[in-house]
Biopython code that builds the backbone (N, CA, C, O; Angstrom):
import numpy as np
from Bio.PDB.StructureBuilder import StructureBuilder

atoms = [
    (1, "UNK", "N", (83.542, 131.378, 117.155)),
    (1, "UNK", "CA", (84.956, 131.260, 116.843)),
    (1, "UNK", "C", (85.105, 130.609, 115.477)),
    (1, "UNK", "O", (84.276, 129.712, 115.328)),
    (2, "UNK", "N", (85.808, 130.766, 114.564)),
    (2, "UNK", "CA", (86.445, 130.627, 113.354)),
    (2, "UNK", "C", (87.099, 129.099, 113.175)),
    (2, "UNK", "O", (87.384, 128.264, 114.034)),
    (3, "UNK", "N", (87.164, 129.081, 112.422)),
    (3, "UNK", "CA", (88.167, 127.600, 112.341)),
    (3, "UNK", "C", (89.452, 128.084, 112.144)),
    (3, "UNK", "O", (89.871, 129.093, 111.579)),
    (4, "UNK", "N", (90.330, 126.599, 113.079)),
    (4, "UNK", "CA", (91.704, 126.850, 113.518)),
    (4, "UNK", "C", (92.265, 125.618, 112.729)),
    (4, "UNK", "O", (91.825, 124.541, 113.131)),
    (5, "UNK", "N", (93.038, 125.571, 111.819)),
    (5, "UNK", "CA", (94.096, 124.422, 111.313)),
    (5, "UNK", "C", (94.461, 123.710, 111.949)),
    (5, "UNK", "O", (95.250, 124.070, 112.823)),
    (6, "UNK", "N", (94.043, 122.216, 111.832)),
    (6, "UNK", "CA", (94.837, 122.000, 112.803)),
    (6, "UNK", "C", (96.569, 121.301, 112.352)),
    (6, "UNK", "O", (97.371, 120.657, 113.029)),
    (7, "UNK", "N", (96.609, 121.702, 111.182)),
    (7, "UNK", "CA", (98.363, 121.678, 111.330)),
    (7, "UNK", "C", (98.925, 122.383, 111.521)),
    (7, "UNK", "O", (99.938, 121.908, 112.033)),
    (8, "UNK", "N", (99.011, 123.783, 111.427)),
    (8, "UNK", "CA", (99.662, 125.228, 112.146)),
    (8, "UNK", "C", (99.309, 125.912, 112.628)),
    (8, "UNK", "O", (99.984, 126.828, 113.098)),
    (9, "UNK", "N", (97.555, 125.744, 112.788)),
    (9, "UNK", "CA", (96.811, 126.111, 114.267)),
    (9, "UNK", "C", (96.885, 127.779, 114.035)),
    (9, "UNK", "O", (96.916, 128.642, 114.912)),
    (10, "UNK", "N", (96.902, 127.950, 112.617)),
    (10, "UNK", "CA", (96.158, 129.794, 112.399)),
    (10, "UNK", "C", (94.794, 129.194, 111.375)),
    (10, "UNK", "O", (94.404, 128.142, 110.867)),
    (11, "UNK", "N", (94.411, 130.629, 111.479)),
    (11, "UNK", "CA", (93.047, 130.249, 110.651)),
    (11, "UNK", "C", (92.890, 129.529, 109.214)),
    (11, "UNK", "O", (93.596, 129.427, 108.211)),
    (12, "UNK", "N", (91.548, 129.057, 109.637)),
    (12, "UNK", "CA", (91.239, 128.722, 107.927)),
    (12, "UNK", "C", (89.825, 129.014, 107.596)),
    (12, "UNK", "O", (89.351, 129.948, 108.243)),
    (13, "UNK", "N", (89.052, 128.448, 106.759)),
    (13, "UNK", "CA", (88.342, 128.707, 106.336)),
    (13, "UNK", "C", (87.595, 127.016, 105.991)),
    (13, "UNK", "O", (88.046, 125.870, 105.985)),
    (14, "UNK", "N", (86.364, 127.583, 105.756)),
    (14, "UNK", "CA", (85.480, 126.270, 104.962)),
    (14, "UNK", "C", (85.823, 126.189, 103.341)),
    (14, "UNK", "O", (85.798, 127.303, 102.817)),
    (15, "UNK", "N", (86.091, 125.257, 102.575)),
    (15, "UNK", "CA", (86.272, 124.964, 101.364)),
    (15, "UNK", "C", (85.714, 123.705, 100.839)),
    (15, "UNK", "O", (84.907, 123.057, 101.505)),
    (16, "UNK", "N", (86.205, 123.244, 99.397)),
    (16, "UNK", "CA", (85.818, 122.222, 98.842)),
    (16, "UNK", "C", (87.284, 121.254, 98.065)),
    (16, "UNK", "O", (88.226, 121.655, 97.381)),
    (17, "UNK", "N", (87.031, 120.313, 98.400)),
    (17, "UNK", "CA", (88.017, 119.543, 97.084)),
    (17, "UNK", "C", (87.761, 118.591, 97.010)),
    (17, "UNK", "O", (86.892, 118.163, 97.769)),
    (18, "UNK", "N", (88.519, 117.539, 95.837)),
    (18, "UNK", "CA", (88.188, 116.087, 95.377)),
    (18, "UNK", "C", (89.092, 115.585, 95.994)),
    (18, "UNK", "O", (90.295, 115.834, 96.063)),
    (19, "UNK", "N", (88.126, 114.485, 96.678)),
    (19, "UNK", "CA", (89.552, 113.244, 97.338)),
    (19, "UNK", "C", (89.513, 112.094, 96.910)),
    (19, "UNK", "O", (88.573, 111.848, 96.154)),
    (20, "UNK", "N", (90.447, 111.028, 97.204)),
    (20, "UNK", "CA", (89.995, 109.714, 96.464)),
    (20, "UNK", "C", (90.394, 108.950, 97.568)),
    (20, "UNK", "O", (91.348, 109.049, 98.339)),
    (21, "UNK", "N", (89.089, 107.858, 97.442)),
    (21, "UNK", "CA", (88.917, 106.914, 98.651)),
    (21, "UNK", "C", (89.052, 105.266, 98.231)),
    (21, "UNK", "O", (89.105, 104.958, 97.041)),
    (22, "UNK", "N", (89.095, 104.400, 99.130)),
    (22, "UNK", "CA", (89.437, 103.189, 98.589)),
    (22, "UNK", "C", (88.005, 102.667, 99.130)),
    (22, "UNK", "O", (87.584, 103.083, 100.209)),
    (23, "UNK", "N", (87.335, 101.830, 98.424)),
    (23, "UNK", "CA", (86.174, 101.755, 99.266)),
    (23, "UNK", "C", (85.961, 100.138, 100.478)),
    (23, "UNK", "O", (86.642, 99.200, 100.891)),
    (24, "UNK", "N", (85.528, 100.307, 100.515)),
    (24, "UNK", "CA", (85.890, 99.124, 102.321)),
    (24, "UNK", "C", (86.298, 98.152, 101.666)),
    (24, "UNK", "O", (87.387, 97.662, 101.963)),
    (25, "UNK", "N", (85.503, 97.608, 100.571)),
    (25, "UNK", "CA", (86.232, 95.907, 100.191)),
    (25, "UNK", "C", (87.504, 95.741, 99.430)),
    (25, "UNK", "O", (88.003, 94.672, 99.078)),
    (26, "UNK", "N", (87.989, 97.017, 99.213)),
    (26, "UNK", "CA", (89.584, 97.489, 98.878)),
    (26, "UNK", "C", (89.204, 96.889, 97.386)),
    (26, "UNK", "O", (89.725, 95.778, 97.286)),
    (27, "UNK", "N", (88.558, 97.203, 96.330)),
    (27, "UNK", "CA", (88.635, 96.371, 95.295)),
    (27, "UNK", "C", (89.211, 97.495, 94.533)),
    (27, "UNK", "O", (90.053, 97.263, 93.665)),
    (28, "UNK", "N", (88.812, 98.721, 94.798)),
    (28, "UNK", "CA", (88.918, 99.957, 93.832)),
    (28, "UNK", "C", (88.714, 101.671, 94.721)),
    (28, "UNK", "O", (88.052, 101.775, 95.754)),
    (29, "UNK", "N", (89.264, 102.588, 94.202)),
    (29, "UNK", "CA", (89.238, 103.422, 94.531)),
    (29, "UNK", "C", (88.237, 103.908, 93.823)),
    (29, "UNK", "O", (87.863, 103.340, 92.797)),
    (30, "UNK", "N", (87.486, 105.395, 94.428)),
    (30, "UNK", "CA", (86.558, 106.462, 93.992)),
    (30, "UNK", "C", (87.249, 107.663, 94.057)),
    (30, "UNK", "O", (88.240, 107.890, 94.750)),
    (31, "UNK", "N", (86.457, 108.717, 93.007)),
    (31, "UNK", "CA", (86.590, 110.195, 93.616)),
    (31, "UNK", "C", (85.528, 110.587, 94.089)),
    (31, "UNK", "O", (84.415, 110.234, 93.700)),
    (32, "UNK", "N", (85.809, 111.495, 95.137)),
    (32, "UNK", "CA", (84.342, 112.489, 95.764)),
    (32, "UNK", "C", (84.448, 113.694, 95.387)),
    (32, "UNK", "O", (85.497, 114.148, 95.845)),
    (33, "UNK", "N", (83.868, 114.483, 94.752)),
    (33, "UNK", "CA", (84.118, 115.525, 94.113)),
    (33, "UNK", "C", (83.022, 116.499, 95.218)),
    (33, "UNK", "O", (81.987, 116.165, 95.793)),
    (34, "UNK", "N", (83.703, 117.681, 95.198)),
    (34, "UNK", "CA", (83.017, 118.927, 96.080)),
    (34, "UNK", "C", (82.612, 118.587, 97.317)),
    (34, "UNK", "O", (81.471, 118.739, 97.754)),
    (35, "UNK", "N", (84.166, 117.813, 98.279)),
    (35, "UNK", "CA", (83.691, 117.455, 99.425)),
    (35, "UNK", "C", (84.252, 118.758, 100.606)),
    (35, "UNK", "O", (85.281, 119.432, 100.558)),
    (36, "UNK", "N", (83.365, 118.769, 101.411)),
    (36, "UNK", "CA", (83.647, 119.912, 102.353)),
    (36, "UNK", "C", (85.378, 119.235, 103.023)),
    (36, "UNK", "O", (85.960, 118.152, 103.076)),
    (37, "UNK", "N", (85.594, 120.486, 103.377)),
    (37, "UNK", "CA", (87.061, 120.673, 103.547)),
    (37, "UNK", "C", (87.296, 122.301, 104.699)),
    (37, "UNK", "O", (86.554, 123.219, 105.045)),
    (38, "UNK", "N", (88.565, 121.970, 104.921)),
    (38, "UNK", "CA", (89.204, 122.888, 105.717)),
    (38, "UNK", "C", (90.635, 123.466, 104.675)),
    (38, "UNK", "O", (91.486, 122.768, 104.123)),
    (39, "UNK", "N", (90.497, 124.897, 104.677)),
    (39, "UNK", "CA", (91.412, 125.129, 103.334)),
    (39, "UNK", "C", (92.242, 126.309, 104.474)),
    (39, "UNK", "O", (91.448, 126.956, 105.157)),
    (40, "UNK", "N", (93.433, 126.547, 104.657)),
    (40, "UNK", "CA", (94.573, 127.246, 105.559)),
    (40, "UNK", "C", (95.593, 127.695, 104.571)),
    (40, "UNK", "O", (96.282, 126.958, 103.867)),
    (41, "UNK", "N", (95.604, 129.025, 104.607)),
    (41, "UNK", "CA", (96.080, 129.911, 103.689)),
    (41, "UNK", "C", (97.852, 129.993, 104.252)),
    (41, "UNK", "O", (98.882, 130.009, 103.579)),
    (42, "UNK", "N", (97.718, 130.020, 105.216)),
    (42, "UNK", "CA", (99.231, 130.505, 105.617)),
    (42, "UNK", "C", (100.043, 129.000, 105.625)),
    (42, "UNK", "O", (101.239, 129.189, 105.405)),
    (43, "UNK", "N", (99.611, 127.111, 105.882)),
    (43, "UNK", "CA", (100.472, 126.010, 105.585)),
    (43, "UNK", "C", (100.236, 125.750, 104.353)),
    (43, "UNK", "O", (101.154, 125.388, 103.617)),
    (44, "UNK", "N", (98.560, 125.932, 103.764)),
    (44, "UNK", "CA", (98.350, 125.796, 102.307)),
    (44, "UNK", "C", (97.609, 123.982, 102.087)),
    (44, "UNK", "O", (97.279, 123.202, 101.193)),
    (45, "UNK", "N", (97.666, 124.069, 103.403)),
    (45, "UNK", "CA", (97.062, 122.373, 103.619)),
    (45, "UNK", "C", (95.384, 122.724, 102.998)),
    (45, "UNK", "O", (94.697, 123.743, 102.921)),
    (46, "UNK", "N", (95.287, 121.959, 102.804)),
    (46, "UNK", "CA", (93.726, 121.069, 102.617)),
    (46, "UNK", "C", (93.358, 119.800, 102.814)),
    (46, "UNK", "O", (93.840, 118.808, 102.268)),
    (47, "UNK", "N", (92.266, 119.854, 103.813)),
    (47, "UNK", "CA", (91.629, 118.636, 104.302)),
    (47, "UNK", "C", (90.251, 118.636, 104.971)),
    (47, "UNK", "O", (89.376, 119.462, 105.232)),
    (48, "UNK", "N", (90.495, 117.134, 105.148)),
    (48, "UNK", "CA", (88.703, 116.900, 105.723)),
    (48, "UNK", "C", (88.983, 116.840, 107.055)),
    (48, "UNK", "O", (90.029, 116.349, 107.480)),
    (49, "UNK", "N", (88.138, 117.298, 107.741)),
    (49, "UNK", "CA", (87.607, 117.198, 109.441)),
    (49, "UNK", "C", (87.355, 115.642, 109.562)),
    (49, "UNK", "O", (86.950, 114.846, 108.715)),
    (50, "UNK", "N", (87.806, 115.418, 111.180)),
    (50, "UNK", "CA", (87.071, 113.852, 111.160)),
    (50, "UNK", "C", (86.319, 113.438, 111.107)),
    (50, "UNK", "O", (86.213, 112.222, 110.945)),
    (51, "UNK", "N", (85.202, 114.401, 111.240)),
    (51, "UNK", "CA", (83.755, 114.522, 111.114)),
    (51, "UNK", "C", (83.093, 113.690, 109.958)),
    (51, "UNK", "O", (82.328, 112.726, 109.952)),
    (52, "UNK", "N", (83.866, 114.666, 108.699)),
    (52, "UNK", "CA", (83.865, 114.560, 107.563)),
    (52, "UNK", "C", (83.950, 113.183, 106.919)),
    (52, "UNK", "O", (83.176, 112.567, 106.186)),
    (53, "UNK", "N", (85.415, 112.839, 107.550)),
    (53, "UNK", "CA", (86.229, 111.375, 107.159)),
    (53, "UNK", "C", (84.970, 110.482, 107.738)),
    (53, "UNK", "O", (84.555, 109.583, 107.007)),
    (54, "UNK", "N", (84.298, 110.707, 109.118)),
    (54, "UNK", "CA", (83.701, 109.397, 109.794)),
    (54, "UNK", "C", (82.493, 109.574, 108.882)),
    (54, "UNK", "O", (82.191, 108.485, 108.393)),
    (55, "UNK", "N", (81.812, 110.420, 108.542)),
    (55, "UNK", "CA", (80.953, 110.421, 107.738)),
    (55, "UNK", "C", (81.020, 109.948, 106.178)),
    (55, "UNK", "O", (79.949, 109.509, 105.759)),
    (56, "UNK", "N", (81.807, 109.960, 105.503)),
    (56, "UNK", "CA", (82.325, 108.938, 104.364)),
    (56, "UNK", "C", (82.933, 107.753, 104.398)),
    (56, "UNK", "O", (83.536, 107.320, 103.417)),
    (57, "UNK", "N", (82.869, 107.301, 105.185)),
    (57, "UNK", "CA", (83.703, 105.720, 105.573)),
    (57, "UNK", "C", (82.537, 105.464, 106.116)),
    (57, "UNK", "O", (82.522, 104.245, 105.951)),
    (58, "UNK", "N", (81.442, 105.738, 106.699)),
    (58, "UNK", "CA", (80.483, 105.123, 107.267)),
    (58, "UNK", "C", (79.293, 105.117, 105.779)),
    (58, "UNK", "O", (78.443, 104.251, 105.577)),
    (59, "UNK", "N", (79.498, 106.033, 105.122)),
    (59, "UNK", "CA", (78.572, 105.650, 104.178)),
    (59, "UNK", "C", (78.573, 104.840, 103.214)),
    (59, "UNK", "O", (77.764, 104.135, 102.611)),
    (60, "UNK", "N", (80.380, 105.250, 103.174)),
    (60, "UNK", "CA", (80.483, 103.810, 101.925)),
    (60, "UNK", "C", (80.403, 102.341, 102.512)),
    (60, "UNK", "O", (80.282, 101.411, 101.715)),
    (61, "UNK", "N", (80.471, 102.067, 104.018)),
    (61, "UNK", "CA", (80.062, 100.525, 104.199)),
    (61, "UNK", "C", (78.854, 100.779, 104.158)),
    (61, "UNK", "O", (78.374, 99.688, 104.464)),
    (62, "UNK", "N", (77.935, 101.522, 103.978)),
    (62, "UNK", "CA", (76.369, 101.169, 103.991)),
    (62, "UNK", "C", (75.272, 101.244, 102.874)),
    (62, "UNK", "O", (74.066, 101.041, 103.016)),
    (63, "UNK", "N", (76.032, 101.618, 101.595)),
    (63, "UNK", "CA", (75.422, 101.983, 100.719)),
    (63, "UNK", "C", (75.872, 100.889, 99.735)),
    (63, "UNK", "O", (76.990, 100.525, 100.102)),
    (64, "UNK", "N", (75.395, 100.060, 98.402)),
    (64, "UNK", "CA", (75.909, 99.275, 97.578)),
    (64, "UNK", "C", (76.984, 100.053, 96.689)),
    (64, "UNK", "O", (76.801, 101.027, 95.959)),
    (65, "UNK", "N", (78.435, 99.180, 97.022)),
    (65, "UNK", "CA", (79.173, 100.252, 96.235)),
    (65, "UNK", "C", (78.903, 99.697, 94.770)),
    (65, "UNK", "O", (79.125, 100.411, 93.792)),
    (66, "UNK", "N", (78.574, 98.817, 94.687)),
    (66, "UNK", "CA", (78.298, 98.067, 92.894)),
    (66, "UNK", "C", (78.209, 99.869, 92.373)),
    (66, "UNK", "O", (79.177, 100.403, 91.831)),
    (67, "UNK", "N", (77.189, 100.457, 92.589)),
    (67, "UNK", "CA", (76.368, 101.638, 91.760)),
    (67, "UNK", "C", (76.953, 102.603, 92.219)),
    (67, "UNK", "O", (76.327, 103.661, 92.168)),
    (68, "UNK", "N", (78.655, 102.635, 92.969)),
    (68, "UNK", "CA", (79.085, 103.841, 92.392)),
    (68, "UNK", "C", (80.194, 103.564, 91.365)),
    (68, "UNK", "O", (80.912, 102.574, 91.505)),
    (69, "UNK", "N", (80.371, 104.520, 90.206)),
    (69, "UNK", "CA", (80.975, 105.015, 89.345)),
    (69, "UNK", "C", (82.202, 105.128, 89.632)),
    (69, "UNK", "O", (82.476, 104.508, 90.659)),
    (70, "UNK", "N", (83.348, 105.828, 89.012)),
    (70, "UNK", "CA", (84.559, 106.228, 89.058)),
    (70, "UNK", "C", (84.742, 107.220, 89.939)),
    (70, "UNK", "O", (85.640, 107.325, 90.774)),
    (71, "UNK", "N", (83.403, 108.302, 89.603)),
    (71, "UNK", "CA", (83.770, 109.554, 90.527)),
    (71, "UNK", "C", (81.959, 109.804, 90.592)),
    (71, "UNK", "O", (81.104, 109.508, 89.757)),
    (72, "UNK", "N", (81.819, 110.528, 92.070)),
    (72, "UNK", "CA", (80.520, 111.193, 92.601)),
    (72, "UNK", "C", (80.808, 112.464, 93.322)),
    (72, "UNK", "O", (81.915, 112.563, 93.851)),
    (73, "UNK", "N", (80.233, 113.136, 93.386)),
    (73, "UNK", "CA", (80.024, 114.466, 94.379)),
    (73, "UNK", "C", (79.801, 113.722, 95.668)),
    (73, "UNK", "O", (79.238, 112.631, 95.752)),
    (74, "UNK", "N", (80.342, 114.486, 96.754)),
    (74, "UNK", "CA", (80.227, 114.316, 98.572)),
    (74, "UNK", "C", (78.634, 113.993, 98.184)),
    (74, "UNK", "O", (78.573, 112.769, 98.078)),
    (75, "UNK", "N", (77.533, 114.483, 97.969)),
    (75, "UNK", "CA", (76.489, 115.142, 97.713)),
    (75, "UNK", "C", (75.510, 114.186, 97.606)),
    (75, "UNK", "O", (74.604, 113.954, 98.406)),
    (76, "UNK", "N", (75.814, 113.514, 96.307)),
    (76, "UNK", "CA", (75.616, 112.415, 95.447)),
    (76, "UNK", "C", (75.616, 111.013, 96.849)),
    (76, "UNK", "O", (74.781, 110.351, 97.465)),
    (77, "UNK", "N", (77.202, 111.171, 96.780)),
    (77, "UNK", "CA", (77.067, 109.928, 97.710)),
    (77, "UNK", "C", (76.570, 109.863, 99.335)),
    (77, "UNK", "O", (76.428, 108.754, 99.851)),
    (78, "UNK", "N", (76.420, 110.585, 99.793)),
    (78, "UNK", "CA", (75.665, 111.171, 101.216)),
    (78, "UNK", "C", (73.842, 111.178, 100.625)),
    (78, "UNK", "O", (72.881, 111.043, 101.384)),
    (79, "UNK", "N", (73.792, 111.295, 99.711)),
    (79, "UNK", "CA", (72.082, 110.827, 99.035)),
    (79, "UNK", "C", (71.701, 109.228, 98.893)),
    (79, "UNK", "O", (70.572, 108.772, 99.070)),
    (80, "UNK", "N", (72.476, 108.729, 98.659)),
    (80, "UNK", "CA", (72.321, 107.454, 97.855)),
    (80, "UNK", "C", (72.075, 106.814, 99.367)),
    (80, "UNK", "O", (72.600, 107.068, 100.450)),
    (81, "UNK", "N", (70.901, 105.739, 98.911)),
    (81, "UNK", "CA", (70.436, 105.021, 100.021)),
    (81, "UNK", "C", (70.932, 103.562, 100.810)),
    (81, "UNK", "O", (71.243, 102.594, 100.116)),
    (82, "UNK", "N", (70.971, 103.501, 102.039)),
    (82, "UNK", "CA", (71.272, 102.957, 102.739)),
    (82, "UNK", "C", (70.992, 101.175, 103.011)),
    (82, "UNK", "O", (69.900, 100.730, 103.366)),
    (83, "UNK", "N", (72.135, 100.385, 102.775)),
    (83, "UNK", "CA", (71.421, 99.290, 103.104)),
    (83, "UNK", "C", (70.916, 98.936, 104.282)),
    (83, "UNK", "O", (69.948, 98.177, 104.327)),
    (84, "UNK", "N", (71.625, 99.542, 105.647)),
    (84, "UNK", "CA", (71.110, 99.494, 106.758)),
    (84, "UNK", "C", (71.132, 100.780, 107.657)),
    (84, "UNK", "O", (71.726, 101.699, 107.094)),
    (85, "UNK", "N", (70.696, 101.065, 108.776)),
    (85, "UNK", "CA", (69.916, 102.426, 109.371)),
    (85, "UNK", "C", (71.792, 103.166, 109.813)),
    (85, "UNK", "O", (72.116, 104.326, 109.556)),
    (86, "UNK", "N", (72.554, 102.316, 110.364)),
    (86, "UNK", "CA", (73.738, 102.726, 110.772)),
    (86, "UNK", "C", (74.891, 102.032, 110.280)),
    (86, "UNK", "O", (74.876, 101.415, 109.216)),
    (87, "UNK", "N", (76.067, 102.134, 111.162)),
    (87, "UNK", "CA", (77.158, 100.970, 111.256)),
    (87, "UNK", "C", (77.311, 100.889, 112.302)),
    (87, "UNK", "O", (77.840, 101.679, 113.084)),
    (88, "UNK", "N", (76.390, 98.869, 112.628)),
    (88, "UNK", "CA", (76.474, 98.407, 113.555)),
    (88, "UNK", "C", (77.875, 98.232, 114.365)),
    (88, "UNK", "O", (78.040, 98.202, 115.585)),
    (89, "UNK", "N", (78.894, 98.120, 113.254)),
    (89, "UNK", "CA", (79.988, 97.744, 113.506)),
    (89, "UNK", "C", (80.988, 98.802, 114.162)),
    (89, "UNK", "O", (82.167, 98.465, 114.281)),
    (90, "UNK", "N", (80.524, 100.228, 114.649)),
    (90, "UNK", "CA", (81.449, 101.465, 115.022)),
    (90, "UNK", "C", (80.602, 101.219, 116.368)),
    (90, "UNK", "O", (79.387, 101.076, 116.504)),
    (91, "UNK", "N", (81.858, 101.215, 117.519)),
    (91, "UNK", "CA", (81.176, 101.234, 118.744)),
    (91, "UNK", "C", (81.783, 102.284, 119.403)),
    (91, "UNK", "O", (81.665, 102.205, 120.626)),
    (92, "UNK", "N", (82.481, 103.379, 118.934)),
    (92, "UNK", "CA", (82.823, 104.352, 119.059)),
    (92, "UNK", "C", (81.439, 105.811, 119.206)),
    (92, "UNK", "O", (81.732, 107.002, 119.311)),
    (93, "UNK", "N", (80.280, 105.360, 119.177)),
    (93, "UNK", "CA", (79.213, 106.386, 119.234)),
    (93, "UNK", "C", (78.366, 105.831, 120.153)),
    (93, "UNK", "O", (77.330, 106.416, 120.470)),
]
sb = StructureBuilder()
sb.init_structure("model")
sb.init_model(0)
sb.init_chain("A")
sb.init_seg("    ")
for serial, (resi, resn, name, xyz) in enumerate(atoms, 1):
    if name == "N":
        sb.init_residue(resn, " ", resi, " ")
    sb.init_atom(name, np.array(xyz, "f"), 0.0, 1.0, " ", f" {name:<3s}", serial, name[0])
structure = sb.get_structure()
């Protein structure tokens, strides 16, 4: 089965776009450039899956944000290494 929007719940498709995130210690925002996305032709929305979202909020508490930049690729920052194995702190898994 295809992907379904979930704001008007007709199809969409897999895509890409730049989002900008605040990173956990709220000091500053980033961009993520060429992050996977859900793109829906008929509301025209674009967005990330929660998937997506839990997977970038979990990386930026685990990675030193000192060494990111203004802007990174999804890519980039899903590479960059880990200060610890998870987030102890999500007891949601």
């Amino acid at each position: 089965m295809g992907i379904i929007c979930e704001w008007c719940g007709n199809p969409g498709e897999n895509g890409e776009n730049s989002v900008y995130w605040e990173l956990p210690d709220g000091t500053r925002a980033i961009q993520i450039t060429e992050t996977p996305a859900v793109v829906c032709d008929t509301c025209k929305m674009v967005y990330q899956t929660d998937e997506i979202t839990k997977e970038i909020e979990d990386q930026l508490f685990l990675v030193d944000t000192k060494k990111i930049g203004k802007s990174l690729s999804y890519k980039e920052l899903m590479a960059m290494p880990r200060l610890l194995k998870r987030n102890y702190f999500d007891f949601t898994s």
